[in-house]
Every structure is written in C-alpha cells, then in structure tokens.
C-alpha positions as CSV (number, residue, x, y, z in Angstrom):
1,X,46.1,-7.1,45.0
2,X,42.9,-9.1,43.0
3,X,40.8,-6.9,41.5
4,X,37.2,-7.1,40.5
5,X,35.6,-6.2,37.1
6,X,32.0,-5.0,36.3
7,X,30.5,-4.5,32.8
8,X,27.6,-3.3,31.3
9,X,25.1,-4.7,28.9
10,X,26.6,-6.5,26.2
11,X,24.0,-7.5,24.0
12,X,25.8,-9.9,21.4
13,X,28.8,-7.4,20.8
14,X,31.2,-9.9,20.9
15,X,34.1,-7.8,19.6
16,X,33.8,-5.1,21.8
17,X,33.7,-7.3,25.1
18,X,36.6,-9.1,23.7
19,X,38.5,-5.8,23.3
20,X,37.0,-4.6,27.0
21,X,38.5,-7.6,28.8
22,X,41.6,-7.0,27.0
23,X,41.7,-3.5,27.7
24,X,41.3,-4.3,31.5
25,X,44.2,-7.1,31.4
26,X,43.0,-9.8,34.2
27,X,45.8,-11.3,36.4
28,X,45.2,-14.5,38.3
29,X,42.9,-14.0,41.2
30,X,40.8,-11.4,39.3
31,X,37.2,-11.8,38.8
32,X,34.8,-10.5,36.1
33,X,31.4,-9.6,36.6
34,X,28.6,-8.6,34.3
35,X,25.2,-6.7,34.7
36,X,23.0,-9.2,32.7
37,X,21.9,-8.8,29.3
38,X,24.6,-10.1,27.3
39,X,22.1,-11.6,24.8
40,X,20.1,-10.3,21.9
41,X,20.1,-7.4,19.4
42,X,23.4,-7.4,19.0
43,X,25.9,-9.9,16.3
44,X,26.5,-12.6,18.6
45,X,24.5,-13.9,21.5
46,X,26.3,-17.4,21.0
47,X,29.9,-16.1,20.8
48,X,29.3,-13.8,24.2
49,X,28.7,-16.3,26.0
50,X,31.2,-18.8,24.7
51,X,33.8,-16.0,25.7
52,X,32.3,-15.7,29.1
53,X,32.2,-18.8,30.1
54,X,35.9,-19.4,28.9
55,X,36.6,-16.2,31.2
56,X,34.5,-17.2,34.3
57,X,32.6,-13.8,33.8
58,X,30.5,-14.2,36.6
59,X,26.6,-13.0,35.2
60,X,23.6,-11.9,37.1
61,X,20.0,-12.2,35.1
62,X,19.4,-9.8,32.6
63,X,15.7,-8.9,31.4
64,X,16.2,-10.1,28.2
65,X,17.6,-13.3,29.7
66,X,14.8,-13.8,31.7
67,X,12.5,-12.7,28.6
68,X,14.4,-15.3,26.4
69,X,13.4,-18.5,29.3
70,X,9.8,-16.7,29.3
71,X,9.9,-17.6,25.5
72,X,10.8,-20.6,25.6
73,X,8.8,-21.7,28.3
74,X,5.3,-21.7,26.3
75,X,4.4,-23.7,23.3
76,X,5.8,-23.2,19.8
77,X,2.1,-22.8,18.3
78,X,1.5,-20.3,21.2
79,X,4.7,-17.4,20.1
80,X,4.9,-14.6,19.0
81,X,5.7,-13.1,15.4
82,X,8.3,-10.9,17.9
83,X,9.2,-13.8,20.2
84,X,10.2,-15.9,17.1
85,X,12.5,-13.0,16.0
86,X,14.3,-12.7,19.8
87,X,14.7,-16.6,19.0
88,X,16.3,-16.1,15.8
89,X,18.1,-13.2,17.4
90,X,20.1,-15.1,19.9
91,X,20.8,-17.4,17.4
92,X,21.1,-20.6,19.4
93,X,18.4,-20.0,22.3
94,X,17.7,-23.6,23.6
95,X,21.6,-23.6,24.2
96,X,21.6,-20.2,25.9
97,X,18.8,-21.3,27.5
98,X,20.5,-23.9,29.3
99,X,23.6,-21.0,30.3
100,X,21.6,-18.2,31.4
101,X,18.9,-19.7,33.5
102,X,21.8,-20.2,36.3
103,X,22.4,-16.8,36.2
104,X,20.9,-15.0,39.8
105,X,19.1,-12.0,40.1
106,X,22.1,-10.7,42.3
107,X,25.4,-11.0,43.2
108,X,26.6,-9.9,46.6
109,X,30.4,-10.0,47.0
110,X,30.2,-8.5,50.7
111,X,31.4,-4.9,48.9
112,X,29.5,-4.5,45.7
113,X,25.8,-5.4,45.0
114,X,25.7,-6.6,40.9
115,X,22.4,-6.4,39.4
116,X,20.5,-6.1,36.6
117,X,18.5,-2.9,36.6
118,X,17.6,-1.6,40.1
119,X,16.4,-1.5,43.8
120,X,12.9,-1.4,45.1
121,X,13.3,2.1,47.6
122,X,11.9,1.6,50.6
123,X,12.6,-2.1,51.0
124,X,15.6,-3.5,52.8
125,X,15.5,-7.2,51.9
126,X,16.4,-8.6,48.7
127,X,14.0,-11.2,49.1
128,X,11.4,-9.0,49.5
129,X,11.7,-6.9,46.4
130,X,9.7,-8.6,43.3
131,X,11.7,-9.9,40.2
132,X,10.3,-8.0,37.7
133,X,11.4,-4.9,39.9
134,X,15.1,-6.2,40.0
135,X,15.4,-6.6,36.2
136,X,13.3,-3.5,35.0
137,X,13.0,-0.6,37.3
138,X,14.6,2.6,36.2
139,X,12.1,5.4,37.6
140,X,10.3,5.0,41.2
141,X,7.9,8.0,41.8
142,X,9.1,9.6,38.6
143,X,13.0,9.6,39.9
144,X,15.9,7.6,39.2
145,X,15.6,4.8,42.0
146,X,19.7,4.9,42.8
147,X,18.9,8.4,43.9
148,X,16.5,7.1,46.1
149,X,18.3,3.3,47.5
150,X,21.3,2.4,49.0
151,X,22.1,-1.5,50.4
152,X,24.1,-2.1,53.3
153,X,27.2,0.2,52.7
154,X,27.9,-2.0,49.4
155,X,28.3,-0.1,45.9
156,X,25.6,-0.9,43.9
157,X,26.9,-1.6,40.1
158,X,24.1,-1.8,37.2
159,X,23.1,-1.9,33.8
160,X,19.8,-1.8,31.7
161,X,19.2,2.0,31.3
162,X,21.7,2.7,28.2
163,X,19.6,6.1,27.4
164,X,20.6,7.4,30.7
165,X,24.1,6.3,29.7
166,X,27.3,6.4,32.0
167,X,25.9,6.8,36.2
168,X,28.5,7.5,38.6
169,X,27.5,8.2,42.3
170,X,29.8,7.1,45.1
171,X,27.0,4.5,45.9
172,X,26.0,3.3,42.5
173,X,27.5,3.4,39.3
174,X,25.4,2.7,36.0
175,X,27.3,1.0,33.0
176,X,24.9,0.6,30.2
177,X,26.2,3.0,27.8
178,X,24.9,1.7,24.9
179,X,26.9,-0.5,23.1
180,X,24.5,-2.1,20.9
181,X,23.4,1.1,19.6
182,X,26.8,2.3,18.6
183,X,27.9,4.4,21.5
184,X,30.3,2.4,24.2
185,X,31.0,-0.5,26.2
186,X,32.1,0.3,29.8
187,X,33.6,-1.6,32.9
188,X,34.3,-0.6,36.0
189,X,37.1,-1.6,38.9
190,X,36.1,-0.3,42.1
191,X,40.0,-1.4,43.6
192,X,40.8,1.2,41.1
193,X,38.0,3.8,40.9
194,X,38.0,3.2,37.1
195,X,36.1,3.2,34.4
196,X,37.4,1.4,31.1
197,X,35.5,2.3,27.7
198,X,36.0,0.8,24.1
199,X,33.8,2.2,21.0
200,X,31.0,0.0,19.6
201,X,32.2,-1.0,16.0
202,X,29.1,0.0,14.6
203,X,25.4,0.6,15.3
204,X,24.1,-2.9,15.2
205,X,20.8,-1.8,16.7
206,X,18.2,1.1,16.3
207,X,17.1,2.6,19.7
C-alpha cells in the first residue's frame, strides 16, 4: 500500500527535514507533501529546497513564499530595510524565486486538502475564498477557523500557526509545531493515522 506524507513548516531547517523524511522511510509509490513555508528564518532556505526537489516533495504556497515573490516583484530602490533582510535570509531568492512561484495555493488529492494556513468558513468554493485568506487565516470571529470549516469529506492538513502547535481533529490536523523556534518538526500519514516528530537542533529563530 502507497502512502502519503504531510509536513509542517520548515523554514530553512534543513537537518531536521532531512532526519523527518528519514524517519518516515518512503518506498516507491509514496508521495511527500508539504504545508508551504519551507523558506526563511531558518539555516537553509537554499538547501530545503534542493532536498525537495530531489524528493519530489510536492509544496503548496506558503505566506512567506508568496511574501518572498511580493519582494521581489517591486524595484530594488523601492525595498525595505526588512525586505532586504528576508532576501539575505533565503539566501539565494531570485533562484527560489523561480521554485516556489509554481507552488499552488492547494493541493487536492481527492482525500486530503493541503494548504497553507486555512479555510474561509462559510464559503464552499476554493475559488471563491481570497488568497490572502488561504495563506494567513488562523482566527475567523475570534475562533480557530478548522473548528468552524470542513471541505467535501477530505481531511484538511495545515501549517502556519506554530504557537498553537500540534492540531489533531479527525477533519483537520495542524503540523506547524515550531521547528524554527526550537520545538519540533512534524509529519503526518493519514494511511497510518500517524504523526512522526524529530527535535529542532537548536533555536535558530526568536518567536
């Protein structure tokens, strides 16, 4: 039986994905996903997505992605003192760049809905729902939105909110648990009903 693979924002912790993926042992005809943000704060942007690509980690768009293209998008006179340092951050962003902007918002595999940070409640369609939503929501009227959206029977698997930590409903499960900061990286394989964890090496990154 193929199994499928989701983790949680990676953020330049090359080490620790490496040990992840390891940890999970793919056979041929597994697939790896990831919930966006595999970029910036952390060691090494460059090297994450090296190893993803050499792993056919499948990505959806993280908010930092998306905030990296924003960057990079306007004049060099017109950024920022802070959008400079996300540059120097990633480390090589004109070649990220040209990796990340194919990422989607979402990934539907007809069981599991992969994105970065949320649902819109209240709206059915994908399509409908505004970007912005998709890569930043965390609270809708002052609630956690997965207590307030399901899609179509699929499980919904996220990342983004790594204060909230580890979120395990039977419709959604949350894997941003911090890993930049120096708590964990987590994975999930829903053919298994598993979570796999491995320790951040250190805290690269003040919350």
């Amino acid at each position: 039986m193929s199994r499928s693979f989701f983790i949680g924002d990676v953020h330049g912790c090359i080490d620790e994905l490496a040990e992840l993926v390891e940890k999970f042992s793919p056979s041929a005809g597994d697939k790896i996903f990831q919930t966006g943000d595999l970029i910036n704060k952390g060691p090494d942007s460059p090297a994450v997505l090296e190893f993803a690509l050499e792993h056919n980690i499948q990505s959806v768009m993280g908010n930092h992605e998306a905030k990296l293209l924003q960057i990079l998008s306007k004049p060099k006179a017109e950024q920022t003192p802070k959008e400079l340092k996300l540059l120097g951050s990633v480390q090589k962003p004109e070649w990220i760049a040209s990796i990340v902007s194919k990422f989607p918002l979402w990934l539907d595999t007809g069981k599991e809905l992969l994105l970065h940070a949320g649902l819109e409640p209240g709206k059915i369609l994908l399509e409908e729902m505004d970007a912005k939503t998709i890569l930043t929501i965390r609270l809708w009227n002052e609630k956690p939105w997965y207590e307030q959206a399901a899609f179509n029977g699929r499980l919904i698997v996220f990342g983004h909110w790594a204060m909230n930590g580890l979120v395990d409903f039977p419709h959604a499960k949350g894997l941003d648990t911090g890993c930049v900061y120096g708590k964990l990286l987590t994975g999930y394989c829903p053919e298994e009903n598993r979570f796999y964890q491995v320790a951040a090496k250190k805290v690269y990154c003040n919350i």
